[in-house]
Legacy VTK file of the C-alpha trace (Angstrom):
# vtk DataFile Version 3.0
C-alpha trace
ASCII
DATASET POLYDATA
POINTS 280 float
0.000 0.000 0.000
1.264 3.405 -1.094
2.011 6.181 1.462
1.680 10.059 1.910
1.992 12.992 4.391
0.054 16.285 3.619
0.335 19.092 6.113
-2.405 21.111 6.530
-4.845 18.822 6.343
-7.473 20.229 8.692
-9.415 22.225 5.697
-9.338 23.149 1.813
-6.885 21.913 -0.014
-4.794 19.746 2.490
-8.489 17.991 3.432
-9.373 17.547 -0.068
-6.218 16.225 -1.085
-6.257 13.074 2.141
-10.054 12.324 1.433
-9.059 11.638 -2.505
-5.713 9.978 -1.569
-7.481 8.395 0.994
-10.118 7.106 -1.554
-7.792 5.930 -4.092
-6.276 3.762 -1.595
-3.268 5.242 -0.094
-2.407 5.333 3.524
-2.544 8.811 3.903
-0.961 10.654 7.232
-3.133 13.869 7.426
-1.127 16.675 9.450
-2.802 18.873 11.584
-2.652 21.187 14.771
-5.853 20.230 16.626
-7.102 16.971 17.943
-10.778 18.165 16.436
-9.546 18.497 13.296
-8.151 14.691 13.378
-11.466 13.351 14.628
-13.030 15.035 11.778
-11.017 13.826 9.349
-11.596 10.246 10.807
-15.251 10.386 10.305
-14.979 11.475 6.446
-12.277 8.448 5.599
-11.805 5.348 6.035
-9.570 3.654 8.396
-6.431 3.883 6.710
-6.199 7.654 7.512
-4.055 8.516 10.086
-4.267 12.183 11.828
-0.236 12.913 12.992
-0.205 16.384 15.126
1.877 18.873 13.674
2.715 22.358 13.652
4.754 22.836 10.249
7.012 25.531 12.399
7.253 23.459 15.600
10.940 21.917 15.515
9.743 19.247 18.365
6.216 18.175 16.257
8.232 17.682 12.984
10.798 15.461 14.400
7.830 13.758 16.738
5.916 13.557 13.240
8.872 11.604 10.981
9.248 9.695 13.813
5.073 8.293 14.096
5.778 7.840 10.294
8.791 6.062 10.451
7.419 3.618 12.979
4.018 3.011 10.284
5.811 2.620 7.123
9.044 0.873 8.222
11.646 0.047 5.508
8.667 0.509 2.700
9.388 4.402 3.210
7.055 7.113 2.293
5.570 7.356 -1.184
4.547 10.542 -1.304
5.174 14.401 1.052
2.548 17.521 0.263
3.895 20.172 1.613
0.664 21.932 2.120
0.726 23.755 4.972
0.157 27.709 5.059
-0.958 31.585 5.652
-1.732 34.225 3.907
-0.154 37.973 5.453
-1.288 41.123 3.552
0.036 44.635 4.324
1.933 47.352 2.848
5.440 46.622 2.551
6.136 50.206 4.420
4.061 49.418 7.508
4.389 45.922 8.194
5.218 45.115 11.535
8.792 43.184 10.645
7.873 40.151 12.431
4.685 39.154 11.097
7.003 39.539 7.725
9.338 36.682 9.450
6.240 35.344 10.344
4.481 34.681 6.885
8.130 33.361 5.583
8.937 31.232 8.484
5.388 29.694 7.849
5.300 29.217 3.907
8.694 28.431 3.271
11.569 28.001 6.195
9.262 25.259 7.919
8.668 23.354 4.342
12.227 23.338 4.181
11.567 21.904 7.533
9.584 19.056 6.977
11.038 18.118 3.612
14.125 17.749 5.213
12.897 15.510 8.139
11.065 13.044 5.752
13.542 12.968 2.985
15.164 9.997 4.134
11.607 8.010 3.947
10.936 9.569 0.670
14.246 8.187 -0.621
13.844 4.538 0.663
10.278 4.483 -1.438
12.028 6.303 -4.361
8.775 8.450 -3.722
7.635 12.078 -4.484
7.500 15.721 -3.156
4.374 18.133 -3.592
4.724 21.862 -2.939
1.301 23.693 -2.833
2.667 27.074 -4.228
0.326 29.519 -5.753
-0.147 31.296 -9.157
0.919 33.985 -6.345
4.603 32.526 -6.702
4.656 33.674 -10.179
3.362 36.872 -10.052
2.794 39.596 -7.231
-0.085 42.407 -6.348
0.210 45.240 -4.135
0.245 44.399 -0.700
0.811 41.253 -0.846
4.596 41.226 -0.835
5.354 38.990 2.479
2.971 36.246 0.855
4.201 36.774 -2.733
7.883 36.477 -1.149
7.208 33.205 0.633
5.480 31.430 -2.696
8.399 32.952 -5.114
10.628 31.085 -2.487
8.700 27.669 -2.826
9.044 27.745 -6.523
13.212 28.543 -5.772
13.134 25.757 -3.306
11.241 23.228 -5.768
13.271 23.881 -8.574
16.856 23.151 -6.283
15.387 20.142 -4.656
14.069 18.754 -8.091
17.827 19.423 -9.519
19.366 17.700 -6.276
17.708 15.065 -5.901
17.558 13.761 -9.617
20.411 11.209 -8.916
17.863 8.993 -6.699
14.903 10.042 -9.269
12.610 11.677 -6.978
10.299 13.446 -8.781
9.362 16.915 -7.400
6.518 19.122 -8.553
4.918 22.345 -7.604
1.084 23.494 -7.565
-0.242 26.864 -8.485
-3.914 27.449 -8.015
-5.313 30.615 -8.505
-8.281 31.160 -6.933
-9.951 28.610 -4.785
-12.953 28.295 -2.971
-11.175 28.150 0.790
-10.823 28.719 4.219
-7.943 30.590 4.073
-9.670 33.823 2.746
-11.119 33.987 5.950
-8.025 33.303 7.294
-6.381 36.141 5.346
-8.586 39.046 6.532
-8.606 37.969 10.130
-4.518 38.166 9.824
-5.146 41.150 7.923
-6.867 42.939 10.341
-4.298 41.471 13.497
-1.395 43.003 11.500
-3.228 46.387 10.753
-3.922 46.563 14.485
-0.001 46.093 14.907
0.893 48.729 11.895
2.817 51.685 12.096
0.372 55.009 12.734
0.967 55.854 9.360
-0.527 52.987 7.926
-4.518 54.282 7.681
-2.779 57.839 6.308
-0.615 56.899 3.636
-2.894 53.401 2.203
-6.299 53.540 3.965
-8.421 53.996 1.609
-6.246 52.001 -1.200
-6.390 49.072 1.506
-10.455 48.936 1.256
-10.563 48.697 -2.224
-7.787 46.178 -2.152
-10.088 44.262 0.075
-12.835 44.508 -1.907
-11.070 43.517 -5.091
-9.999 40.212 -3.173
-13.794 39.524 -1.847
-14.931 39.452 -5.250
-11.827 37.064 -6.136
-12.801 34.979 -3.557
-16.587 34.606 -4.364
-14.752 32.893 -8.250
-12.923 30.104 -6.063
-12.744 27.117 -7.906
-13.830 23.972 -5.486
-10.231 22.700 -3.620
-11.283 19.344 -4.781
-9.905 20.333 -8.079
-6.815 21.279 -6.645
-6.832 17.720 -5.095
-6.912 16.184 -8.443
-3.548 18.219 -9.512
-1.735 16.851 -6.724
-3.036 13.372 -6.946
-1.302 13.174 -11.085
1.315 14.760 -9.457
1.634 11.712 -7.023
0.589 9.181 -9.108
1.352 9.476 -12.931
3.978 7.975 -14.660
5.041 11.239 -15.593
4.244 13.889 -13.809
4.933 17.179 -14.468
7.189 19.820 -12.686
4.536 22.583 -12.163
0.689 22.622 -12.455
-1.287 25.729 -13.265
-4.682 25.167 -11.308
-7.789 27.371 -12.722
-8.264 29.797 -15.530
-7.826 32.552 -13.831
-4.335 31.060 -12.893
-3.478 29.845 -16.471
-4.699 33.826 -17.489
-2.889 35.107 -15.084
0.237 33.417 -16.082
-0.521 34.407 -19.164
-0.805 38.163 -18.888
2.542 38.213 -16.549
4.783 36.368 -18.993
3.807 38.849 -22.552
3.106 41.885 -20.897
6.270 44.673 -19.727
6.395 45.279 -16.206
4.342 48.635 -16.461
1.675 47.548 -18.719
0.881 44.521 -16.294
1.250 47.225 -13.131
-1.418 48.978 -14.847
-3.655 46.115 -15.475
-3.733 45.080 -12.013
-4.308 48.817 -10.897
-7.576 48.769 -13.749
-8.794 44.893 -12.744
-8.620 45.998 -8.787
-9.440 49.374 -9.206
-6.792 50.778 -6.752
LINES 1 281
280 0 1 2 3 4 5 6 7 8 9 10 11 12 13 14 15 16 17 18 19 20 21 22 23 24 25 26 27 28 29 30 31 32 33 34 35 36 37 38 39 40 41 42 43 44 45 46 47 48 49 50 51 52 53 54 55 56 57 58 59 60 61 62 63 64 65 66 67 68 69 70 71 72 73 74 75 76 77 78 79 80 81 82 83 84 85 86 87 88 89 90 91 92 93 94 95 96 97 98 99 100 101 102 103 104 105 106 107 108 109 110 111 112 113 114 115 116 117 118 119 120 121 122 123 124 125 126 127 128 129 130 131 132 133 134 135 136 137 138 139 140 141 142 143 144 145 146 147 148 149 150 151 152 153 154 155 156 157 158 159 160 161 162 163 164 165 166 167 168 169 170 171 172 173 174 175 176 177 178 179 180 181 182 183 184 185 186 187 188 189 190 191 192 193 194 195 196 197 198 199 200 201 202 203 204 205 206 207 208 209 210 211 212 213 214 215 216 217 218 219 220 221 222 223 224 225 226 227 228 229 230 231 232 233 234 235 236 237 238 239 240 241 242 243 244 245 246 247 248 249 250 251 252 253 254 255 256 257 258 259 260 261 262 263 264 265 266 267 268 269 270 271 272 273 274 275 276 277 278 279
């Protein structure tokens, strides 16, 4: 029986992604934070699903974690690690409170570095494969959005090297860009949002107060065209499971259009078709 760990399992993507795994067969080790979250998860699957606690930036839970694994999949090894796991942080650049910058990287990309490094060594002994749930975000960037932009422009970095490096043991590694999906983390977002804002230099409501509404607005009505994470699940599931899969998958139109619009248009024309589509 095939094997996989995906972090942030509790909701959208990361829950989608066990149930299908789970349904196709695999022994799938669902990460998350809170024992609710596991019993949930044990209701919706069957009983090959196996909740492991972890907090992706907890140096304790990830060695705990590889350990629990280690013990269930033995010399087998792991088939398959989606590194799932993350947060959205959006603020001006100028008024961000420095560590909820660190934060949002420390999150998205130092703990995947994290994880992939403490499961390698089971990935290796199944020959198996790494999944990095990036965003069309790590391809292109909007205003105010630089500390999440940052962290996904670092996945894609981190994919690429750890597809190069590990090519001598042919370990296949392949990274995810969604656009818009149908999620939790939206939510998420604006409650982090409004956290940081509260934590924000006095200048903040001055200088980009206004610009900051309609920025919130334009990322409501982005939100309410969120393709169903189930679709998302299907990406990562070729990406664990074909014969051969590919190296990056563009996940919606909107992604595939956006893509599209960053790659032929100059640097100002696209800055000015961002300012139109979001009206700030």
């Amino acid at each position: 029986m095939k094997s996989v760990l995906v972090t942030g399992a509790s909701t959208g993507i990361g829950r989608a992604s066990v149930l299908r795994m789970d349904a196709e067969g695999w022994r799938v080790f669902a990460a998350v934070r809170r024992e609710e979250d596991a019993a949930a998860l044990r209701d919706a699957s069957s009983d090959r699903l196996v909740p492991v606690m972890l907090d992706v930036t907890d140096a304790g839970q990830i060695a705990a974690a590889a350990e629990q694994v280690a013990r269930e999949v033995g010399e087998a090894g792991l088939d398959g690690l989606v590194n799932n796991a993350g947060i959205a942080v959006l603020s001006p650049l100028e008024t961000i409170p420095i560590d909820d910058f660190r934060r949002q990287i420390e999150v998205n990309l130092t703990a995947q570095v994290a994880v992939a490094q403490a499961f390698l060594p089971l990935v290796r002994r199944a020959t198996g494969r790494i999944v990095f749930v990036s965003s069309i975000g790590g391809r292109m960037a909007l205003p105010f959005g630089a500390p999440y932009h940052a962290s996904k422009y670092g996945i894609e970095a981190v994919a690429d090297c750890l597809r190069q490096e590990l090519r001598p043991w042919k370990i296949d590694v392949a990274v995810i860009e969604p656009g818009s999906i149908d999620t939790a983390i939206w939510e998420r977002g604006e409650r982090i949002a409004d956290e940081v804002s509260e934590r924000a230099h006095d200048s903040q409501d001055e200088l980009y107060g206004k610009t900051i509404e309609r920025f919130r607005a334009a990322v409501k009505r982005t939100a309410e065209r969120g393709i169903p994470p189930e679709k998302v699940a299907k990406s990562i599931a070729h990406a664990l499971t074909s014969g051969r899969p590919r190296t990056r998958y563009l996940v919606g139109a909107d992604a595939r259009g956006q893509a599209l619009a960053r790659r032929v248009l100059p640097d100002r024309a696209f800055d000015a078709l961002v300012a139109r589509v979001m009206r700030i």
